[in-house]
Every structure is written in structure tokens, then in C-alpha cells.
TIZAZA-672435 format. One record per atom (N, C-alpha, C, CB): residue in three letters; x, y, z negated; residue number from 1. Coordinates in steps of 0.02 Angstrom, whole numbers, plus 50000, padded with zeros to 5 digits. Glycine has a CB too. Example, Ala and Ser with C-alpha at 12.3 -4.5 7.8 and 13.67 -1.06 7.14 Angstrom:
<rs>
+--------+-------+-------+-------+-----+
| residu |    xx |    yy |    zz | num |
+--------+-------+-------+-------+-----+
|    ALA | 50660 | 49716 | 49610 |   1 |
|    ALA | 50615 | 49775 | 49610 |   1 |
|    ALA | 50660 | 49835 | 49610 |   1 |
|    ALA | 50565 | 49776 | 49548 |   1 |
|    SER | 50642 | 49888 | 49646 |   2 |
|    SER | 50684 | 49947 | 49643 |   2 |
|    SER | 50645 | 50002 | 49606 |   2 |
|    SER | 50704 | 49970 | 49714 |   2 |
+--------+-------+-------+-------+-----+
</rs>
This chain:
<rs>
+--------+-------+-------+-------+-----+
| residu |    xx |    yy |    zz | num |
+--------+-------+-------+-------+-----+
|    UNK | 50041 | 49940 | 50000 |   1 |
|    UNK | 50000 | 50000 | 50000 |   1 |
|    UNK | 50043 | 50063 | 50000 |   1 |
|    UNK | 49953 | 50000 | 49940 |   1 |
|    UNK | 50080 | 50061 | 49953 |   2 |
|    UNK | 50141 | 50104 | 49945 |   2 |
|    UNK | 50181 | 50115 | 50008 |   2 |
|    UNK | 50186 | 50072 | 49894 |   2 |
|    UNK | 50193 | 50077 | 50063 |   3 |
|    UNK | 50223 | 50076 | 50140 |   3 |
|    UNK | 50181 | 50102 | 50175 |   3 |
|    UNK | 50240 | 50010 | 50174 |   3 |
|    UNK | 50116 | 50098 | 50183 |   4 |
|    UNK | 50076 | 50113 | 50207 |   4 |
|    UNK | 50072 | 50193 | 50207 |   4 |
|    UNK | 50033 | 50078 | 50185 |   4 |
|    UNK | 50054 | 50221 | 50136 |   5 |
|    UNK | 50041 | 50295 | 50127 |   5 |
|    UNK | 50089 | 50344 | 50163 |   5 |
|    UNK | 50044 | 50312 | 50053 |   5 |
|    UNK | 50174 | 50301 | 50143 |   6 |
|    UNK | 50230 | 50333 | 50139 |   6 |
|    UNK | 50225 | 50327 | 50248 |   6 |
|    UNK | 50304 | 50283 | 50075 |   6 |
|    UNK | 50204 | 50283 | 50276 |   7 |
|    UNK | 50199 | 50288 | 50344 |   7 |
|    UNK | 50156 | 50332 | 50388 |   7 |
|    UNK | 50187 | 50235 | 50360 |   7 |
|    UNK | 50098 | 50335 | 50353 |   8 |
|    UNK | 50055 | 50394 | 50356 |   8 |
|    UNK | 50078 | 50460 | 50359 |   8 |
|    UNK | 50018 | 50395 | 50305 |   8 |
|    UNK | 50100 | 50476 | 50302 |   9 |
|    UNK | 50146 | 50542 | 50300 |   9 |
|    UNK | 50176 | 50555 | 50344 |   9 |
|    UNK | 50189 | 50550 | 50259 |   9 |
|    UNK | 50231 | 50493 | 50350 |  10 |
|    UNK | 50285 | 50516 | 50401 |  10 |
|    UNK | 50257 | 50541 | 50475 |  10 |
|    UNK | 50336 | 50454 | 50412 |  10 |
|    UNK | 50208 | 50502 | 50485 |  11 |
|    UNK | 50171 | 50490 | 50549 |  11 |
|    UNK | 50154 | 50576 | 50559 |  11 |
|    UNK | 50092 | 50428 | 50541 |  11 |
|    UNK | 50121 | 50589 | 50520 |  12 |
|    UNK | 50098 | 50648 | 50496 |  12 |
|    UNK | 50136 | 50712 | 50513 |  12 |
|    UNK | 50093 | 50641 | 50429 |  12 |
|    UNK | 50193 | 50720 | 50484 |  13 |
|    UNK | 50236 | 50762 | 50483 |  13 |
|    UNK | 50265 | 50750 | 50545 |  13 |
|    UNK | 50274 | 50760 | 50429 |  13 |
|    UNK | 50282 | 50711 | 50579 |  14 |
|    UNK | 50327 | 50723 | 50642 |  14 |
|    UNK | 50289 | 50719 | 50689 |  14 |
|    UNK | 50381 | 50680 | 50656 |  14 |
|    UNK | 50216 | 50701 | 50670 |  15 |
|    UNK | 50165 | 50731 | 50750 |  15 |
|    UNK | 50179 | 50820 | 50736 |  15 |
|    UNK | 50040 | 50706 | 50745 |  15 |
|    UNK | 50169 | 50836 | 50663 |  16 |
|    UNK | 50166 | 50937 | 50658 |  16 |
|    UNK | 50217 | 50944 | 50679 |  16 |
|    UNK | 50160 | 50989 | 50583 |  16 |
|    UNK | 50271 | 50913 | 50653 |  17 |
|    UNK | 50336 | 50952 | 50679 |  17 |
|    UNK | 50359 | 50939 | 50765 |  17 |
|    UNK | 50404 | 50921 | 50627 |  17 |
|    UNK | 50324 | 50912 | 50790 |  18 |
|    UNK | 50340 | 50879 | 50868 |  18 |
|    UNK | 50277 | 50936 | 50909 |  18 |
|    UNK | 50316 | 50764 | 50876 |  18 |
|    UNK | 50227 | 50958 | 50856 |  19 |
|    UNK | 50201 | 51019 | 50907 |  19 |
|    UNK | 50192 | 51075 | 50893 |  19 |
|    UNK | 50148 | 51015 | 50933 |  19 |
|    UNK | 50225 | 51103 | 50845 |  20 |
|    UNK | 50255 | 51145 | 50818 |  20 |
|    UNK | 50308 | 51167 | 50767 |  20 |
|    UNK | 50224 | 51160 | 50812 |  20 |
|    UNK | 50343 | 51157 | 50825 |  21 |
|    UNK | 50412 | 51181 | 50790 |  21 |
|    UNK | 50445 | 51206 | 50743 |  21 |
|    UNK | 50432 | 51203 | 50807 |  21 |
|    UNK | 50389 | 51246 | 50747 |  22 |
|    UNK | 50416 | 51337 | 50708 |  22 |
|    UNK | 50395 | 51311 | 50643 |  22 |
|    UNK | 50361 | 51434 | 50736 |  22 |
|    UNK | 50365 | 51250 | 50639 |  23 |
|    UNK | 50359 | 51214 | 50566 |  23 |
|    UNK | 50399 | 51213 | 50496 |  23 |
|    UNK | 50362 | 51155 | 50581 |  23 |
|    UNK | 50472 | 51209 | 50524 |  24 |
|    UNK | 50550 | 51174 | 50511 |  24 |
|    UNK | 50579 | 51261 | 50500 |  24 |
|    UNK | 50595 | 51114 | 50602 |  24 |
|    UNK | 50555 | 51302 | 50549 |  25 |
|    UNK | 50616 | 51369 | 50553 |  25 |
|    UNK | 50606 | 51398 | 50500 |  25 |
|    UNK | 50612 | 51428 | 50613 |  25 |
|    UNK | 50690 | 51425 | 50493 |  26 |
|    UNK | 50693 | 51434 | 50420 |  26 |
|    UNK | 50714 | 51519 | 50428 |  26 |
|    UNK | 50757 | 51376 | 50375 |  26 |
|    UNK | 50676 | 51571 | 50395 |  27 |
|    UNK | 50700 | 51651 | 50390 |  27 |
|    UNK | 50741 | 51657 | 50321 |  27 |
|    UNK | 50628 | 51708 | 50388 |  27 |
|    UNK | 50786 | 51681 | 50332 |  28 |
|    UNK | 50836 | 51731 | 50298 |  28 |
|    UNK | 50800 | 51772 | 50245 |  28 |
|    UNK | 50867 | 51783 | 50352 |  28 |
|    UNK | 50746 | 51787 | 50251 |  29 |
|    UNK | 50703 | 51819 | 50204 |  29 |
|    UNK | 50688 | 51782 | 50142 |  29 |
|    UNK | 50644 | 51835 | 50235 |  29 |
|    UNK | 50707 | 51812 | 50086 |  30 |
|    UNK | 50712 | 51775 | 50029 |  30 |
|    UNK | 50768 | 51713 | 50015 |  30 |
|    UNK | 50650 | 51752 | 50026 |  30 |
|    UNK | 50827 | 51714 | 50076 |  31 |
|    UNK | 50874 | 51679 | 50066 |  31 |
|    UNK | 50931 | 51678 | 50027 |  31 |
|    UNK | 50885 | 51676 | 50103 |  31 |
|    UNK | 50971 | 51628 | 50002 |  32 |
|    UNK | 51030 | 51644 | 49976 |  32 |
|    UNK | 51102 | 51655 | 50028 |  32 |
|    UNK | 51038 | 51589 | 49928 |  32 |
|    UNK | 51075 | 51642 | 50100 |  33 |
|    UNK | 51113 | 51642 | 50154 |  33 |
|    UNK | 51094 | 51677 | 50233 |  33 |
|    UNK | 51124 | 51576 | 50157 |  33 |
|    UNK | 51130 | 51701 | 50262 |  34 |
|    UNK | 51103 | 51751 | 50336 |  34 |
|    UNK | 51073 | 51686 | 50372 |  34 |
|    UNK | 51181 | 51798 | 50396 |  34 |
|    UNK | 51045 | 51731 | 50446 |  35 |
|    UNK | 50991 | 51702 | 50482 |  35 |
|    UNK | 51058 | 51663 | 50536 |  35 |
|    UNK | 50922 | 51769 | 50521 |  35 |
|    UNK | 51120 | 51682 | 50519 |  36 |
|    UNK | 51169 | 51637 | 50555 |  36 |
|    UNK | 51158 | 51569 | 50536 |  36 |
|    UNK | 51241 | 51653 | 50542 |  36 |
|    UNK | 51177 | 51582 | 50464 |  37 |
|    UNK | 51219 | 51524 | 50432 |  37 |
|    UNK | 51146 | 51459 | 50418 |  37 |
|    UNK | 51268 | 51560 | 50341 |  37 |
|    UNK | 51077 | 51497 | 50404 |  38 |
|    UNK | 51025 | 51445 | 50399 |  38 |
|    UNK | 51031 | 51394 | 50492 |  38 |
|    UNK | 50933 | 51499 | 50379 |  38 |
|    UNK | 51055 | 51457 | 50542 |  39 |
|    UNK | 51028 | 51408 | 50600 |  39 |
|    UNK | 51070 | 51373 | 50624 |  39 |
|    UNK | 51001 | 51435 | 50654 |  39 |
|    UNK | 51120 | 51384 | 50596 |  40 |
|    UNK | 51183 | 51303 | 50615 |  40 |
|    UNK | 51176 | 51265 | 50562 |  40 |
|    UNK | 51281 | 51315 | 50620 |  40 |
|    UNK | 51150 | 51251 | 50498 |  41 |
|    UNK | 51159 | 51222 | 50449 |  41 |
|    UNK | 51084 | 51159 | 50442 |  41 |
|    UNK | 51170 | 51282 | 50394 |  41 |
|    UNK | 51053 | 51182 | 50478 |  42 |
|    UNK | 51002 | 51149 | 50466 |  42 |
|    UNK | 50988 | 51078 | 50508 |  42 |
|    UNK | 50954 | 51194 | 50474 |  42 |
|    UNK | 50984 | 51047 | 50486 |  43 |
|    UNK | 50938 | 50979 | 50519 |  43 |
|    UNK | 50890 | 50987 | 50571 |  43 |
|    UNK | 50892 | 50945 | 50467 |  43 |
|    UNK | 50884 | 50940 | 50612 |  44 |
|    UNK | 50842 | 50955 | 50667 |  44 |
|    UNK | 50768 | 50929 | 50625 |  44 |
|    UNK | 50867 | 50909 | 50745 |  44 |
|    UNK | 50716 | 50942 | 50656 |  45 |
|    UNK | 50658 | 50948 | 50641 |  45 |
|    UNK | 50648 | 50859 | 50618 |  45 |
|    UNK | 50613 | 50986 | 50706 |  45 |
|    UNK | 50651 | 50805 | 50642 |  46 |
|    UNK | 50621 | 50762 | 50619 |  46 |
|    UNK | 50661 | 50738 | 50579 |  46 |
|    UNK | 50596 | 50725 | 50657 |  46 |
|    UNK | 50741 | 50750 | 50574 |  47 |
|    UNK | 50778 | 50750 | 50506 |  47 |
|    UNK | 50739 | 50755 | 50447 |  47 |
|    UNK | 50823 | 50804 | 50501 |  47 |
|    UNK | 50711 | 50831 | 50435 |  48 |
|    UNK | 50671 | 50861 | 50376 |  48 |
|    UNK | 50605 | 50834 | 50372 |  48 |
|    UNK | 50663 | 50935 | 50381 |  48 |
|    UNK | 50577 | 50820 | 50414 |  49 |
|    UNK | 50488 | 50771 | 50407 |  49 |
|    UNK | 50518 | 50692 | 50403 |  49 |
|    UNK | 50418 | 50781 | 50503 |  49 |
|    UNK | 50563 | 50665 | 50391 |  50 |
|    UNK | 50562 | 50599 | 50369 |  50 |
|    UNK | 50588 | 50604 | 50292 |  50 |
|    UNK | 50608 | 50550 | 50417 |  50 |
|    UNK | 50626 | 50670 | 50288 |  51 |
|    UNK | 50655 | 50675 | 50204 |  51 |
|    UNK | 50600 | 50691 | 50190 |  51 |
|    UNK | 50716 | 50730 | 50173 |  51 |
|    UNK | 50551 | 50722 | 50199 |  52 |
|    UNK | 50481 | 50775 | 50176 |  52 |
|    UNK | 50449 | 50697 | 50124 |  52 |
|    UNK | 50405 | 50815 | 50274 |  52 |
|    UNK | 50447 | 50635 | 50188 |  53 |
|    UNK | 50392 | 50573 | 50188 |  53 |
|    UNK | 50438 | 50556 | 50133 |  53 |
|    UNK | 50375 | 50512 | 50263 |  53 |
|    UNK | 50497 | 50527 | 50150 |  54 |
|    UNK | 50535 | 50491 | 50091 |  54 |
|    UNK | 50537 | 50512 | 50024 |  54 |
|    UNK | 50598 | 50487 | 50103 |  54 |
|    UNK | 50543 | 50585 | 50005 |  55 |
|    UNK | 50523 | 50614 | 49943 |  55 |
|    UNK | 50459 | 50649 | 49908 |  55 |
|    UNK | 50559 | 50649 | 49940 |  55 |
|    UNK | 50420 | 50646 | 49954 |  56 |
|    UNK | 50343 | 50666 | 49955 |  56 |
|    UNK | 50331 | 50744 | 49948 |  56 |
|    UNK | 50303 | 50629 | 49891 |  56 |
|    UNK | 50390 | 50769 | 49955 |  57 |
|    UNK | 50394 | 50840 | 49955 |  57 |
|    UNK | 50457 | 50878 | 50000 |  57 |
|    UNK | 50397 | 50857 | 49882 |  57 |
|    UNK | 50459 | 50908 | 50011 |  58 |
|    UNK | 50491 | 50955 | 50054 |  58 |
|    UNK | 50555 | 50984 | 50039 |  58 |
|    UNK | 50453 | 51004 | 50063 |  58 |
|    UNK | 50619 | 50978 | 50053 |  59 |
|    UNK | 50669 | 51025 | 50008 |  59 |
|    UNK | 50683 | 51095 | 50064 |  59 |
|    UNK | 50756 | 50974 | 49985 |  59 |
|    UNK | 50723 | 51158 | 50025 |  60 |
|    UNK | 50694 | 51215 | 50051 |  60 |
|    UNK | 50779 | 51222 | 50099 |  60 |
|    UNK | 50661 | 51285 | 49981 |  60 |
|    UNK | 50747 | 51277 | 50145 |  61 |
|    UNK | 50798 | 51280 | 50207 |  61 |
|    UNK | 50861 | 51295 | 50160 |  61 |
|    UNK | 50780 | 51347 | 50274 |  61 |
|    UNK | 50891 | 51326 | 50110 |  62 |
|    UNK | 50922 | 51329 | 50040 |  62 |
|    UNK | 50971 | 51257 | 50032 |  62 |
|    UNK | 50854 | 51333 | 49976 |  62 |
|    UNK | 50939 | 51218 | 50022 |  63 |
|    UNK | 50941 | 51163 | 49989 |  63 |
|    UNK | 50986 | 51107 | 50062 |  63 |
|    UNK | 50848 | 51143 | 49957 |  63 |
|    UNK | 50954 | 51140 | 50122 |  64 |
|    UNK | 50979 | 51099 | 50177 |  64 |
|    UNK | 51081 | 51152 | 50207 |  64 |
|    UNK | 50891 | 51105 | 50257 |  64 |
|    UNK | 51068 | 51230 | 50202 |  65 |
|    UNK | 51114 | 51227 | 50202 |  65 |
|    UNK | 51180 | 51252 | 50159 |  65 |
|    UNK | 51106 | 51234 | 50241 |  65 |
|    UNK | 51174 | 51220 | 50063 |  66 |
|    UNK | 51196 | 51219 | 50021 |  66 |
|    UNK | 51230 | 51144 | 50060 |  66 |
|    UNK | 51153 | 51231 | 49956 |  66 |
|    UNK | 51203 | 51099 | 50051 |  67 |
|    UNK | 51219 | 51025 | 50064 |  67 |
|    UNK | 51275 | 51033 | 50134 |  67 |
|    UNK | 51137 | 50974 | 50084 |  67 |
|    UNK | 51249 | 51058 | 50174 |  68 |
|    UNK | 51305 | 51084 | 50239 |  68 |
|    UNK | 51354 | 51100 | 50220 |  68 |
|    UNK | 51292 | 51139 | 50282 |  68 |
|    UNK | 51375 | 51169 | 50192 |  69 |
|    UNK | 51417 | 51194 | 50167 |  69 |
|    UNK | 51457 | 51138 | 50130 |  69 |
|    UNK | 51392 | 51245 | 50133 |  69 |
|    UNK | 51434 | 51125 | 50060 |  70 |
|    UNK | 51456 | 51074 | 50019 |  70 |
|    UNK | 51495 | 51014 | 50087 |  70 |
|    UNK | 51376 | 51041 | 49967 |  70 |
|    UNK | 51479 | 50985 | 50129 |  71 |
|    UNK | 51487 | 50926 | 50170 |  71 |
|    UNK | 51557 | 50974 | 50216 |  71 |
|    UNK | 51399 | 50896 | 50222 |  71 |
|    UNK | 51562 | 51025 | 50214 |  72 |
|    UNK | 51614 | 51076 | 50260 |  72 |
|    UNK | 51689 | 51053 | 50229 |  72 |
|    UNK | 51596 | 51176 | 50244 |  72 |
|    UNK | 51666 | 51059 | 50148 |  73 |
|    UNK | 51734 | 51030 | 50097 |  73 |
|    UNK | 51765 | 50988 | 50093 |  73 |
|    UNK | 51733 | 51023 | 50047 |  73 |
|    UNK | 51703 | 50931 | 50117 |  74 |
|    UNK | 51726 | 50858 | 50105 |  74 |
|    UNK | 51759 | 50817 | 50183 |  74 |
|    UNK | 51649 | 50814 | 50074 |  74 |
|    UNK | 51705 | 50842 | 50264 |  75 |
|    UNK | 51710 | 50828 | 50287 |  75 |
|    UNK | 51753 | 50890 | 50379 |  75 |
|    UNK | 51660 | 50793 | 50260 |  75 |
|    UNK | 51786 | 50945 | 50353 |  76 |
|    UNK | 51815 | 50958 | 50386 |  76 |
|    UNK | 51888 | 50966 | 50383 |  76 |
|    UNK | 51788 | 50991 | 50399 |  76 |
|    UNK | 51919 | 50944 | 50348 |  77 |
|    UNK | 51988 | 50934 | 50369 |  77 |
|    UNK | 52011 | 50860 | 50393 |  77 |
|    UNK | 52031 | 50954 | 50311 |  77 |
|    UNK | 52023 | 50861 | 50477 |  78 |
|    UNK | 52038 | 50810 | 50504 |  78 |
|    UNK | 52100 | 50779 | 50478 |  78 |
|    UNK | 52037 | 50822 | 50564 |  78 |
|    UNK | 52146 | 50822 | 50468 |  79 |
|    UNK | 52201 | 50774 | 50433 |  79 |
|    UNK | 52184 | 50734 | 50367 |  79 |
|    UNK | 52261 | 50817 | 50413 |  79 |
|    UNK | 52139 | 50766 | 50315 |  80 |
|    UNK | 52121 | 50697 | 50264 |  80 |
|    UNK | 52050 | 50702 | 50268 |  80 |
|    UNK | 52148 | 50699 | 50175 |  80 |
|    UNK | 52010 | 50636 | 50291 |  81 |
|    UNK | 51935 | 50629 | 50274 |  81 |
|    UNK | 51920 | 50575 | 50223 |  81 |
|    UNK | 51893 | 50613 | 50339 |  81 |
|    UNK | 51980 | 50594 | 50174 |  82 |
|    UNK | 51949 | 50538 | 50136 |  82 |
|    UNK | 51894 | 50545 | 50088 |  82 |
|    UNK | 51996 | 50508 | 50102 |  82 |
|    UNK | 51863 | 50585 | 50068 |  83 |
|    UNK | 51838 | 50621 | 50020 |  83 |
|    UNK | 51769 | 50610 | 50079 |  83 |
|    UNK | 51881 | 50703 | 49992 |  83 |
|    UNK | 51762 | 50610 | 50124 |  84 |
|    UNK | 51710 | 50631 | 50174 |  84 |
|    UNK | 51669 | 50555 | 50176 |  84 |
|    UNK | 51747 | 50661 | 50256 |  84 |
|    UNK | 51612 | 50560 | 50168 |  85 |
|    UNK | 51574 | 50488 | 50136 |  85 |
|    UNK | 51509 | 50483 | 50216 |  85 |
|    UNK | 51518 | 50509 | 50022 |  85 |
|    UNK | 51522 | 50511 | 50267 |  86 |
|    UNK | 51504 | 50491 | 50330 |  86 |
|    UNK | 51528 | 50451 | 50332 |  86 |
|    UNK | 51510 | 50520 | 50378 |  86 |
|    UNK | 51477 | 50373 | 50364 |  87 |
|    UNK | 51503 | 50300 | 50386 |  87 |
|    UNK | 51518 | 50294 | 50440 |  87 |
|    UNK | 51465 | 50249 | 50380 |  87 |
|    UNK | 51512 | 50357 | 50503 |  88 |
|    UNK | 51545 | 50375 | 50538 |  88 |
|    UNK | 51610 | 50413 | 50557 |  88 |
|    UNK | 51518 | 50383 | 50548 |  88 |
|    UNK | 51637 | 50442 | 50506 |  89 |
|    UNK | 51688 | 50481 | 50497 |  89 |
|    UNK | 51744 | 50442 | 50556 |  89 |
|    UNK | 51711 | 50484 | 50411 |  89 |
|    UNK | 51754 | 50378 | 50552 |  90 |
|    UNK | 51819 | 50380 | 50596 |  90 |
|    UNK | 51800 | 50366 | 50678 |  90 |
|    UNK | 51875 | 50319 | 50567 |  90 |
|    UNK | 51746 | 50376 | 50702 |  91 |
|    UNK | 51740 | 50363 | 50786 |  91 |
|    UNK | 51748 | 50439 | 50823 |  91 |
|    UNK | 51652 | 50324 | 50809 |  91 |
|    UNK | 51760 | 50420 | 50889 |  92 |
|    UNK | 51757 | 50508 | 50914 |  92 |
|    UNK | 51725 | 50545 | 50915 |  92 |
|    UNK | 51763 | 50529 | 50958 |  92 |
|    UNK | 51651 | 50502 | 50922 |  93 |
|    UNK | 51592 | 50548 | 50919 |  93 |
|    UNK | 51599 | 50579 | 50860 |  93 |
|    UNK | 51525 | 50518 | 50924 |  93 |
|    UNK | 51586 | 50553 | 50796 |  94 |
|    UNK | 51612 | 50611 | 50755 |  94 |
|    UNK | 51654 | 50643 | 50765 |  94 |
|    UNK | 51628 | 50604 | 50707 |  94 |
|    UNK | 51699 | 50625 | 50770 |  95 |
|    UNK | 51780 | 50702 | 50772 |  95 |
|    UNK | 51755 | 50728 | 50798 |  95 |
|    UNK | 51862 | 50707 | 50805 |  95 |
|    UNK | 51726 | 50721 | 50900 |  96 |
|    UNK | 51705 | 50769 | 50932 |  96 |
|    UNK | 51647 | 50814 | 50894 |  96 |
|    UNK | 51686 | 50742 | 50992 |  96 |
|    UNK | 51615 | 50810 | 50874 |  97 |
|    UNK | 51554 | 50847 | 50843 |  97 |
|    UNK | 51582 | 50883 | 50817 |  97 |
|    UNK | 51505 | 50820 | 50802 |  97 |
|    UNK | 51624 | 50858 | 50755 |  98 |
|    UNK | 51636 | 50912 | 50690 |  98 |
|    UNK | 51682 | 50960 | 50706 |  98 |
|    UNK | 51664 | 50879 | 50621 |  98 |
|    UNK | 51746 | 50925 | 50762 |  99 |
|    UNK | 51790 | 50968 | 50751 |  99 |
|    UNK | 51785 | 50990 | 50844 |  99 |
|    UNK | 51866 | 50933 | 50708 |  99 |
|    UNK | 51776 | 50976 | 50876 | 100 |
|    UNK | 51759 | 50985 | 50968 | 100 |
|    UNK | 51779 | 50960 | 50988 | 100 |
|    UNK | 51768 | 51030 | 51013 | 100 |
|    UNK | 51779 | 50941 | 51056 | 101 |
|    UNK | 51828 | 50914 | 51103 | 101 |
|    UNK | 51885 | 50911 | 51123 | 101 |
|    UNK | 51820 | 50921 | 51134 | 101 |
|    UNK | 51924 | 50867 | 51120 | 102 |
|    UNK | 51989 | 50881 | 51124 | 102 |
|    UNK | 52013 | 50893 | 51203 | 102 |
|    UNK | 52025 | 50823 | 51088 | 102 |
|    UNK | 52042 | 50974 | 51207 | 103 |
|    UNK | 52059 | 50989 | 51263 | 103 |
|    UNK | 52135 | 51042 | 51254 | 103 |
|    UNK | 51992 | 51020 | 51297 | 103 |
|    UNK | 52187 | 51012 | 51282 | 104 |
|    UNK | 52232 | 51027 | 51293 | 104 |
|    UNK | 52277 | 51032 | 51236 | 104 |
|    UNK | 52222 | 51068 | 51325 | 104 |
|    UNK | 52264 | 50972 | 51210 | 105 |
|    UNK | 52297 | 50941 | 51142 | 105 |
|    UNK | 52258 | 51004 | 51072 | 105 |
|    UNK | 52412 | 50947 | 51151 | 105 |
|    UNK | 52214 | 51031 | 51094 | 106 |
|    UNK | 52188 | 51072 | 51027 | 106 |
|    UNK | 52108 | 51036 | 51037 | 106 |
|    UNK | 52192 | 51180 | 51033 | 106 |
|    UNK | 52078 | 51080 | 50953 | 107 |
|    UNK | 52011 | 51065 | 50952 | 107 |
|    UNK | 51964 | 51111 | 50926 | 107 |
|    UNK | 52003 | 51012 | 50920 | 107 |
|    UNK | 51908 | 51133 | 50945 | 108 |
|    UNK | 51870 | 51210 | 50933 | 108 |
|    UNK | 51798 | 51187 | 50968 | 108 |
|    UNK | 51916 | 51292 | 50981 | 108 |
|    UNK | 51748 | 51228 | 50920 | 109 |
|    UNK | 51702 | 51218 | 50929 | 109 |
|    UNK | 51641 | 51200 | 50908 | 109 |
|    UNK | 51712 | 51206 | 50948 | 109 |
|    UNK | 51687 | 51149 | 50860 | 110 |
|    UNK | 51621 | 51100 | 50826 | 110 |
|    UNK | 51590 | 51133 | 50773 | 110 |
|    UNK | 51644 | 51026 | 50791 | 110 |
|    UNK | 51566 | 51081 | 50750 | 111 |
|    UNK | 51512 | 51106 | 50686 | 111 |
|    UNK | 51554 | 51152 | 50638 | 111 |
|    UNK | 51480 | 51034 | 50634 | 111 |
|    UNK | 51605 | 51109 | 50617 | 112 |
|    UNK | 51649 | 51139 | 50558 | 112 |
|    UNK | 51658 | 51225 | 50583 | 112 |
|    UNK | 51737 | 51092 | 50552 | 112 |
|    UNK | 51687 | 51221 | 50633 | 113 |
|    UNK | 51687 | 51303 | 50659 | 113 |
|    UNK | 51635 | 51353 | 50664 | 113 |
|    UNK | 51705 | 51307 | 50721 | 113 |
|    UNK | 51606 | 51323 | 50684 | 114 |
|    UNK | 51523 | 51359 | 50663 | 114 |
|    UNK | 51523 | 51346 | 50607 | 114 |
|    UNK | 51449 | 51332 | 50694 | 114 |
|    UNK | 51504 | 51323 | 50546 | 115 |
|    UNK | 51481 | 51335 | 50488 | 115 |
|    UNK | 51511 | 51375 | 50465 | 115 |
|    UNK | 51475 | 51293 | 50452 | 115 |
|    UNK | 51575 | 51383 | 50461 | 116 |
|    UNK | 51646 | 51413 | 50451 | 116 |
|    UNK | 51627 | 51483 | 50454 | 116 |
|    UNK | 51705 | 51392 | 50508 | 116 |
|    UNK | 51613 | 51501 | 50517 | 117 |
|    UNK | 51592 | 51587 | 50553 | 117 |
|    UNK | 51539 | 51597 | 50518 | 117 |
|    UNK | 51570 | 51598 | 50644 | 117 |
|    UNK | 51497 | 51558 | 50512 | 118 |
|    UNK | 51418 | 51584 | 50487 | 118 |
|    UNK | 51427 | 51606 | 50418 | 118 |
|    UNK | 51354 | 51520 | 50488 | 118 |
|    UNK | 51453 | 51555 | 50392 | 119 |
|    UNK | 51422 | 51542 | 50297 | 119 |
|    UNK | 51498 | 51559 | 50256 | 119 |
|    UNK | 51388 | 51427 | 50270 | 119 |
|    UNK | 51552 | 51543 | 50280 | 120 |
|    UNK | 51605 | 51553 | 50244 | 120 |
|    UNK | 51634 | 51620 | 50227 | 120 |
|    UNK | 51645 | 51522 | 50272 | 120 |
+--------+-------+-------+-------+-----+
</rs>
């Protein structure tokens, strides 16, 4: 019964968030952070409507990019990721994401750099 409700919800939330978007968007207004740093930091929309279902409540755009930030410490210095608790941490697709593409023996771009500019 308990699977059931919790499927409902989910069902729920990612039909709203799949037809309206603007569901998820998070304003700067009343923030602890600019309208930069909330829009690289955040989770894509059905990210946040399956956490919404799994905890039966909602955590606030705040809360998504505190956890970012926090994850910047652990998981952007490519020379040590040990501290970095992604079960992906060692394939390229990660590196490429976090830190960019590697072009011409450097790397720029990724997430880490953006969060970096926005929030740091």
C-alpha cells in the first residue's frame, strides 16, 4: 500500500513538472544565493519530483544549491577525489562533466567552473 501511494505521487509530480516547468524554477528572491548560482546548482526537474515522492515533501531551491556547493569541496579537485562519494567519480563521463573536455591537454568548462563563477 505504502508503494503504491509513494507511486502515485511520483506519478503525480513528474506529469506537473513535465508540463510545467516553471514548477521546479527557483527566484533569488528571498534567497541565500544570486539568480546565477541557484541556476547552475540545481537539479533538473524530475531530479526534484522523485526527491519531492521519496520524502513526501519538497526540499527548497536553498537546500539543492547548499548540497552543490558542499559537493564543489569534495568533488572538484581532479588530482584527489577521494573524499568525493560519486560512484561514478572515476569514468570520463564524469571528469568530462565536472571538469570539461579535455582539449589541448587542458580542461574548462564543466560544472565545477560554473559553480565556481556563480556561488564562490
Amino acid at each position: 500500500m505504502y508503494s503504491m501511494i509513494k507511486f502515485g505521487l511520483l506519478a503525480s509530480l513528474l506529469s506537473v513538472s513535465s508540463t510545467h516547468a516553471t514548477w521546479f524554477k527557483c527566484s533569488a528572491t528571498g534567497s541565500n544565493y544570486t539568480q546565477e548560482c541557484l541556476d547552475v546548482t540545481q537539479p533538473p526537474g524530475f531530479v526534484k519530483a522523485m526527491d519531492c515522492a521519496k520524502n513526501f515533501g519538497c526540499n527548497s531551491c536553498d537546500y539543492y544549491s547548499a548540497m552543490s556547493i558542499n559537493a564543489t569541496t569534495r568533488c572538484c579537485n581532479l588530482d584527489d577525489l577521494s573524499e568525493c562519494t560519486c560512484p561514478k567519480k572515476n569514468t570520463t563521463s564524469f571528469v568530462d562533466a565536472m571538469f570539461g573536455p579535455l582539449t589541448n591537454g587542458e580542461r574548462s568548462g564543466g560544472w565545477c567552473d560554473e559553480v565556481s563563477a556563480a556561488c564562490l
